[in-house]
C-alpha positions as CSV (number, residue, x, y, z in Angstrom):
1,X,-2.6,18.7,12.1
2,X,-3.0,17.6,8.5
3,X,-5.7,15.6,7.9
4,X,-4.5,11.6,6.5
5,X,-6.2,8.9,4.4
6,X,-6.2,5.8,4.8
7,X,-4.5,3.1,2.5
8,X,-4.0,-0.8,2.3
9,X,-1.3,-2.8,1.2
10,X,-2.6,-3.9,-2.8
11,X,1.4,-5.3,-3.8
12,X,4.1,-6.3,-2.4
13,X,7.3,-7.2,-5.1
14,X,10.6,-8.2,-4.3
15,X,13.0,-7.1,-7.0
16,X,16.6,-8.3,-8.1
17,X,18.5,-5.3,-5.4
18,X,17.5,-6.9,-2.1
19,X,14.5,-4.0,-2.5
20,X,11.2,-4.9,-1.7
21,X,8.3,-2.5,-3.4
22,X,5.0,-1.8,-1.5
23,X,2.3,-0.8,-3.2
24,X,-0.6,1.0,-0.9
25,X,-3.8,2.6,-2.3
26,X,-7.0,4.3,-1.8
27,X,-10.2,1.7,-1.2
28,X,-11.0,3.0,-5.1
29,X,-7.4,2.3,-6.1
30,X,-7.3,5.5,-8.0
31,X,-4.3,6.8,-5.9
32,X,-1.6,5.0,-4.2
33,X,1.9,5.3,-2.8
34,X,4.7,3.5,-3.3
35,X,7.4,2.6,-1.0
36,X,10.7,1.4,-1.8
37,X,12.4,-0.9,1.4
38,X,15.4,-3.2,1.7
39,X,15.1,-6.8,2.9
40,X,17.0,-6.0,6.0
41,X,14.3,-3.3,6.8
42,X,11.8,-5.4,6.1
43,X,13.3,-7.8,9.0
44,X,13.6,-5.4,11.4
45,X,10.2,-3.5,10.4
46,X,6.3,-4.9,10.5
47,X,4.4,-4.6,7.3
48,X,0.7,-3.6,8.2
49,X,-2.2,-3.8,5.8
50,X,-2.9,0.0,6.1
51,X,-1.1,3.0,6.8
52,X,-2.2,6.7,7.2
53,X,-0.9,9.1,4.2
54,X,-1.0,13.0,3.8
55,X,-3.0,13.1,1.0
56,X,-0.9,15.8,-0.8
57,X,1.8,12.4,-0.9
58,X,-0.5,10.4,-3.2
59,X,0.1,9.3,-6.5
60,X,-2.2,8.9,-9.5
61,X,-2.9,5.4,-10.8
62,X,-3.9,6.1,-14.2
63,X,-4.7,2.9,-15.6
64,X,-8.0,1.7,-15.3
65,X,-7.4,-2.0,-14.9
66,X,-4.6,-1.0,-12.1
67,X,-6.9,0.9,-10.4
68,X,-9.9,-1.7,-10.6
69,X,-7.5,-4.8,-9.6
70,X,-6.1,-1.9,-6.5
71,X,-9.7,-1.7,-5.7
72,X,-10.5,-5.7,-5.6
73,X,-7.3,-5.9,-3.7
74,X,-8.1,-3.3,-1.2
75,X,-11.5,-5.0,-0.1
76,X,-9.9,-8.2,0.1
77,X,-7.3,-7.1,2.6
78,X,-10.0,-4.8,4.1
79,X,-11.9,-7.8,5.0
80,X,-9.1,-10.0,6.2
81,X,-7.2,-8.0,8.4
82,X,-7.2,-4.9,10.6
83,X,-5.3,-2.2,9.2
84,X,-2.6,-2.0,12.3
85,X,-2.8,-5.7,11.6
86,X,1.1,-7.1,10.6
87,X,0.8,-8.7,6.8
């Protein structure tokens, strides 16, 4: 079994397609992954403030002031909700 890692909802944006972009990242906001769903998903499916990535499936966040406002954002949600929690 491959080991996972453990991310938390930093962003959620709703864009002009009737797509809505999640934005999860590591508690240092130095990697993240993105997901890409459409509103009528999103009805159907709960948003939870963390979900369980193969690592290998990260991105980088390069910027520095992404990664420090992922960071801020991470501990927010960390101490607001459980991660299995629906956001």
């Amino acid at each position: 079994m491959t080991d996972t890692e453990r991310l938390w909802l930093v962003e959620r944006e709703y864009g002009d397609e009737s797509l809505v972009e999640l934005v999860y990242a590591t508690p240092d906001g130095s990697r993240c992954r993105v997901k890409h769903l459409s509103v009528q998903l999103l009805r159907k499916k709960d948003v939870t403030a963390a979900i369980e990535v193969d690592p290998e499936k990260l991105d980088a966040v390069r910027d520095e002031a992404t990664q420090q406002r992922y960071a801020e954002e991470v501990q927010r949600v960390r101490e607001n909700h459980d991660p299995d929690e629906t956001v």
